[in-house]
C-alpha positions as CSV (number, residue, x, y, z in Angstrom):
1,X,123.5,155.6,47.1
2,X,123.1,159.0,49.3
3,X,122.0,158.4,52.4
4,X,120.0,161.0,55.2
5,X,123.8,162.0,56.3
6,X,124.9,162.9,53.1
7,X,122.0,165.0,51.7
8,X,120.4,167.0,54.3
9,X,116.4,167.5,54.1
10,X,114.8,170.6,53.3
11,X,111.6,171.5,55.0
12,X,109.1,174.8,54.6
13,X,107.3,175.7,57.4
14,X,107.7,172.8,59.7
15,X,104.6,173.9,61.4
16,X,102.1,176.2,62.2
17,X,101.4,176.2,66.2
18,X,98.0,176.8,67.8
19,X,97.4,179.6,69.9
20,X,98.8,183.3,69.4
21,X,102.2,182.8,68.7
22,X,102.7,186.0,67.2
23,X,101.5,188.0,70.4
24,X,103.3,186.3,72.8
25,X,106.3,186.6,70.9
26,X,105.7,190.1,70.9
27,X,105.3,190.0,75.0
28,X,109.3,188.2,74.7
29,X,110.7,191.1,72.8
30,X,109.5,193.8,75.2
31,X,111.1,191.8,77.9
32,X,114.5,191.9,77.8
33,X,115.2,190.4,81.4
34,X,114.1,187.0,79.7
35,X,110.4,187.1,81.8
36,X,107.7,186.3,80.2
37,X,104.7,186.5,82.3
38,X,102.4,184.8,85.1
39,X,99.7,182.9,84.0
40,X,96.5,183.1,86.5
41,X,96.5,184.5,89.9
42,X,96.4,182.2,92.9
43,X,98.7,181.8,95.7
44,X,102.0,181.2,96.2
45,X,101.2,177.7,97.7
46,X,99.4,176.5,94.5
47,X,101.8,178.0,92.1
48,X,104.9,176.8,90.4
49,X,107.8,178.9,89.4
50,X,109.8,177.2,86.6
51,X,113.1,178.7,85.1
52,X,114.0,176.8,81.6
53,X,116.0,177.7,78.8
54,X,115.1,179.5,76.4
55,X,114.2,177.2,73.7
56,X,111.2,175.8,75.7
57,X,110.1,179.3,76.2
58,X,106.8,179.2,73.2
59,X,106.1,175.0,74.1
60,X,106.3,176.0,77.6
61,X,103.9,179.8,77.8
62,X,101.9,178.8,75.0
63,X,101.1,174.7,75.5
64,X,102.3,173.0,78.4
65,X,101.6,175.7,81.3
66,X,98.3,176.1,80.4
67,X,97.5,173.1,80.1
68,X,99.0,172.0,83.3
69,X,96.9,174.7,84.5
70,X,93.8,173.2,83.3
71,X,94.6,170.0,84.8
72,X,96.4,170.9,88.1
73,X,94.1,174.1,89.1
74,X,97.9,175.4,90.1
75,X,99.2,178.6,88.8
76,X,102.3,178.4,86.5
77,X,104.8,181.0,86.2
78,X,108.0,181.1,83.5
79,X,111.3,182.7,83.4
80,X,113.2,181.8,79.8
81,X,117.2,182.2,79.6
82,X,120.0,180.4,77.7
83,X,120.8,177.2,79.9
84,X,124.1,178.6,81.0
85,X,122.8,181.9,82.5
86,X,119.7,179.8,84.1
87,X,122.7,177.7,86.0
88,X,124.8,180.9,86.4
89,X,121.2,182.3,88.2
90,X,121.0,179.9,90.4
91,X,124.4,179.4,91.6
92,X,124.7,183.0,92.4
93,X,121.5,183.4,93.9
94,X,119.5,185.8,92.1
95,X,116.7,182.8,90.9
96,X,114.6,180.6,93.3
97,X,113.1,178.7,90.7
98,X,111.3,174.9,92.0
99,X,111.7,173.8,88.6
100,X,115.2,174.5,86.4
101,X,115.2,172.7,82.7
102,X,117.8,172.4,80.8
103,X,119.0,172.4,77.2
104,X,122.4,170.1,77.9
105,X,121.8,167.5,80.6
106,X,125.4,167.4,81.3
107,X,125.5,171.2,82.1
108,X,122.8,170.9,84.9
109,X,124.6,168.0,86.5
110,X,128.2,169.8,86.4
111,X,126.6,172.8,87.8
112,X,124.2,172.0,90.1
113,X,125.3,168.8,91.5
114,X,124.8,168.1,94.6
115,X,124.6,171.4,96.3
116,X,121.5,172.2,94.5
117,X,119.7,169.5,93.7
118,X,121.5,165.3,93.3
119,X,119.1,164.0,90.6
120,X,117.6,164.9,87.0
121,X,114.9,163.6,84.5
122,X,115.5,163.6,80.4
123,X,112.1,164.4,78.8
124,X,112.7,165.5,75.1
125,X,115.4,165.8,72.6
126,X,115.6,168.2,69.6
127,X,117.7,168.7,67.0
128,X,120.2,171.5,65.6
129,X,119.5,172.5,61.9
130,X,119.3,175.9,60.0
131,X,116.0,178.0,60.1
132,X,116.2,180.7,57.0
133,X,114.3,182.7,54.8
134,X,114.1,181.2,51.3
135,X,113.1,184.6,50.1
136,X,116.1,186.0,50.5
137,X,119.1,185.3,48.3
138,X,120.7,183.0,51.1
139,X,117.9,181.2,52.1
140,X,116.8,180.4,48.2
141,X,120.2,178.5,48.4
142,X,119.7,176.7,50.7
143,X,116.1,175.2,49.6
144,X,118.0,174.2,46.5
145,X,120.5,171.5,46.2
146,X,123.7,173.2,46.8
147,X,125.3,171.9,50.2
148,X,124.8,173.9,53.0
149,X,127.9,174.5,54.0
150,X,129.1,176.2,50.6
151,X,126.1,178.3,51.3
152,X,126.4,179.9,54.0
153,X,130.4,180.4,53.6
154,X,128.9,182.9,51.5
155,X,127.0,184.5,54.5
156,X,127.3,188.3,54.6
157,X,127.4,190.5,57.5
158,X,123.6,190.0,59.6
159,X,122.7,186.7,56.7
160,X,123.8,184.3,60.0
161,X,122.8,184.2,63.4
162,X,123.9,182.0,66.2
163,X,122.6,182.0,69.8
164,X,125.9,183.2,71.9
165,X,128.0,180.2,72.8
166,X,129.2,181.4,76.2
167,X,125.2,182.1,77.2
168,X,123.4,178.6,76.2
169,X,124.1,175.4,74.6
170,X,122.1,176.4,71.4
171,X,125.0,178.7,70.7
172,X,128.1,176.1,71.9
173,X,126.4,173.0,69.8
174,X,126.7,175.8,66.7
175,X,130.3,176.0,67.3
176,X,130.4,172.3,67.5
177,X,128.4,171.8,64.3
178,X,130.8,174.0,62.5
179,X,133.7,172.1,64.1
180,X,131.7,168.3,62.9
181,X,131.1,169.5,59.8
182,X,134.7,170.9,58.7
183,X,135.9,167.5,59.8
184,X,133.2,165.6,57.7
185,X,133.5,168.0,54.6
186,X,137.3,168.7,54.8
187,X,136.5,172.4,55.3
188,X,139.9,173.7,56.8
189,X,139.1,177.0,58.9
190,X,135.4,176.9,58.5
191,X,134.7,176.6,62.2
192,X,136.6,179.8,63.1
193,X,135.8,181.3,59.4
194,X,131.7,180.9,60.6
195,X,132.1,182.4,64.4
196,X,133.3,185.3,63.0
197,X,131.2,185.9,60.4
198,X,127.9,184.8,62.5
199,X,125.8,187.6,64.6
200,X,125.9,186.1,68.4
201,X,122.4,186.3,70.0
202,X,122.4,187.2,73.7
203,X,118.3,186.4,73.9
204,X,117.7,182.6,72.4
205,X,114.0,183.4,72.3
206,X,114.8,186.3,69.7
207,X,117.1,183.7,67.7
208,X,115.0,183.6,65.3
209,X,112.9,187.0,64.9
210,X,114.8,188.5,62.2
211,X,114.3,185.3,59.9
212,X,110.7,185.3,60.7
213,X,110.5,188.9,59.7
214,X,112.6,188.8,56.5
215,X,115.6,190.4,57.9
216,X,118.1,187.9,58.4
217,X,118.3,184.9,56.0
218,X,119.1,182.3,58.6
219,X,120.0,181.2,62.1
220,X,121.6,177.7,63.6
221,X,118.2,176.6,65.5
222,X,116.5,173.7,67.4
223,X,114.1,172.2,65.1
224,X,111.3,173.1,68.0
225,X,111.9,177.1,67.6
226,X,111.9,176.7,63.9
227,X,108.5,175.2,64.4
228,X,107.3,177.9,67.1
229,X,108.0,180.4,64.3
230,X,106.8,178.5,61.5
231,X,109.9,179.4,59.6
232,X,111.4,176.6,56.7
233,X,113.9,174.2,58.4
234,X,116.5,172.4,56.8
235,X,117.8,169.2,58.5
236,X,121.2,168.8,59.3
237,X,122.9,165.3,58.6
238,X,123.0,162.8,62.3
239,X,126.4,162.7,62.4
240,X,126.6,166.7,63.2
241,X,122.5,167.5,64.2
242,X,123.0,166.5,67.8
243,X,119.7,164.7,67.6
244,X,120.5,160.6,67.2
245,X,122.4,159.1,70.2
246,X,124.0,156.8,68.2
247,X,126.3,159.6,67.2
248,X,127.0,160.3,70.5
249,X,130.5,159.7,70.4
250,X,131.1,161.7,67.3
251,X,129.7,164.4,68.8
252,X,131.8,164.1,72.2
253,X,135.3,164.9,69.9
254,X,133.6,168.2,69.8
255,X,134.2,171.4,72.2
256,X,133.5,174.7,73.3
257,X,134.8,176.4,76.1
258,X,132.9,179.2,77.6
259,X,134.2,182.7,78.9
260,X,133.8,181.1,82.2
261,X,136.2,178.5,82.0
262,X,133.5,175.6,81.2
263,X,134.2,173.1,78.8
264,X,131.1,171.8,77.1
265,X,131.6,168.3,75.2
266,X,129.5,167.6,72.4
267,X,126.3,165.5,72.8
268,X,122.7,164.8,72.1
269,X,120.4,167.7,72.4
270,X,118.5,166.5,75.1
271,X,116.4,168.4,78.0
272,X,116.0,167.6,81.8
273,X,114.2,168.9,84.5
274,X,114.8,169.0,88.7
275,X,113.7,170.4,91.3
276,X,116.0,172.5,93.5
277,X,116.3,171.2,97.2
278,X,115.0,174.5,98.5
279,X,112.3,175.0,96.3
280,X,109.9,177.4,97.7
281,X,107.2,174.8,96.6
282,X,108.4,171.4,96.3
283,X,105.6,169.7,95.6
284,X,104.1,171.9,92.7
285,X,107.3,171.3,91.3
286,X,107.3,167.4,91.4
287,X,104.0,167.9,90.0
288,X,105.2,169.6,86.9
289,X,107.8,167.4,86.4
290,X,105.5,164.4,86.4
291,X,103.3,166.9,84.2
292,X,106.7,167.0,81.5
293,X,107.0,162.8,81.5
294,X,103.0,162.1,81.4
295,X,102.0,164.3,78.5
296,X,104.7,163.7,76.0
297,X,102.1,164.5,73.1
298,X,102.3,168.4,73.5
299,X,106.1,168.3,73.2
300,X,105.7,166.5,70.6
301,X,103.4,169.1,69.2
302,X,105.7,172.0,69.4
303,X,108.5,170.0,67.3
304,X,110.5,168.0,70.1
305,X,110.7,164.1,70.2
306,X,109.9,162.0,72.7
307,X,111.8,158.7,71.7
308,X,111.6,155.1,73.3
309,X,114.3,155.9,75.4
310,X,113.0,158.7,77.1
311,X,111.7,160.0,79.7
312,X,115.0,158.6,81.4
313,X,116.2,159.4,85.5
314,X,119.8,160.0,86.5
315,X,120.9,160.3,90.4
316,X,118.3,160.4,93.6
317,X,114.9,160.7,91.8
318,X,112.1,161.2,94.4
319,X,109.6,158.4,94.3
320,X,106.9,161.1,93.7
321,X,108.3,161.0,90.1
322,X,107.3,158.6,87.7
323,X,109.5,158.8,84.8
């Protein structure tokens, strides 16, 4: 009998979000620099700055800083990059974010502990699966039975995308998928035969626009981003999705190691937030945070879980947060 991690899931259009989707991804692709805008206009004293990665950039504009908004009466600003370039920002400088979120919970602890900040809360996890285009010849296959990897073997020059793996953790958990899954599927070379075949994305808020727009058949996505596009989605067995914890260690025997010199380990796609020790507004920033853990339902929303075992605090959590 096949189980879930033998025959993968195919989805189509795993949701339409409110709001205008389409216009502020528009606003994202006139802004290379990764800035996407400053909701309201009050004062510096009653507004947070939050630097996240770039997967959270549509839940994050579109749902959860508006809403905060609504309920805080502060003003919410948001800067979207891959995870590794929002640490890389900091470290160097050049960001003064109160809030960072991050894609890999692992990467903010390794490069911002302590000097930046010594503790961390896990709000959401997500998954890695395929977004594609089943119009086009690709993306047909792949909302048909054949497996997915003797798909997209076939992939032509521009049919594959993959956020870039020495920018975010979207792109490094690709190259760790591809490494899980010729393991699995006794696919000798099929991890190196995929990175070089794969377009590398240098924006992961773009990730996804030539799928949406019937240029590119597919792209290694979050579940979430598949959702903020309203693009088909088709889930990716546990043992390789980074999405069940349970797998945790299977996913650990998997690595990538940046152009930097860091070596990320495989393991659950889960995000965590801080607040830097020198935030310019510490308290708007515990406020958000405790904004992230209390309303759960509009992550949920834009495709993320929010499982029993989350939210979940590592290190010197203020008692201002409620996790």
């Amino acid at each position: 009998m096949m189980t879930r991690d033998d025959v993968p899931r195919t989805e189509r259009g795993v949701g339409s979000p409110d709001g205008s989707r389409r216009a502020f991804l528009a606003a994202a692709s006139a802004t290379a620099a990764g800035i996407v805008g400053t909701a309201g206009c009050l004062g510096t004293a009653d507004r947070v700055r939050v630097l996240s990665a770039g997967s959270l950039a549509v839940a994050l504009e579109e749902t959860v800083g508006p809403a905060f908004e609504s309920e805080t009466g502060r003003s919410y600003q948001g800067e979207y990059h891959g995870s590794t370039v929002v640490m890389r920002m900091i470290e160097e400088g050049t960001k003064h974010p109160d809030v960072v979120v991050s894609a890999d919970t692992e990467l903010l602890r390794d490069r911002l502990y302590p000097e930046q900040t010594d503790w961390d809360v896990e709000f959401a996890a997500n998954e890695v699966g395929i977004a594609y285009d089943p119009d086009t010849a690709l993306g047909g296959r792949l909302a048909g039975d054949e497996p997915w990897y003797e798909v997209i073997v076939d992939a032509g020059a521009d049919d594959l995308a993959i956020s870039d793996p020495d920018l975010d953790p979207l792109g490094y958990r690709a190259a760790q998928l591809f490494e899980l899954a010729e393991r699995r599927h006794d696919l000798e070379g099929f991890r190196e035969a995929m990175l070089d075949t794969a377009s590398r994305e240098p924006d992961e808020s773009k990730l996804l626009t030539g799928v949406e727009a019937g240029n590119r058949a597919c792209a290694i996505a979050y579940r979430n981003m598949a959702v903020d596009h309203d693009v088909s989605f088709l889930e990716l067995p546990d043992a390789y999705n980074f999405g069940d914890p349970t797998h945790a260690e299977t996913y650990a025997t998997a690595t990538y190691t940046t152009d930097e010199g860091y070596t990320a380990r495989g393991r659950p796609a889960i995000y965590s937030a801080t607040v830097r020790a020198d935030a310019d507004n510490p308290d708007a920033g515990r406020e958000f945070v405790n904004f992230l853990l209390e309303e759960s339902a509009l992550l949920e929303k834009r495709g993320l879980r929010v499982v029993d075992t989350l939210p979940r605090s590592n290190g010197n959590v203020p008692e201002a947060i409620e996790p």
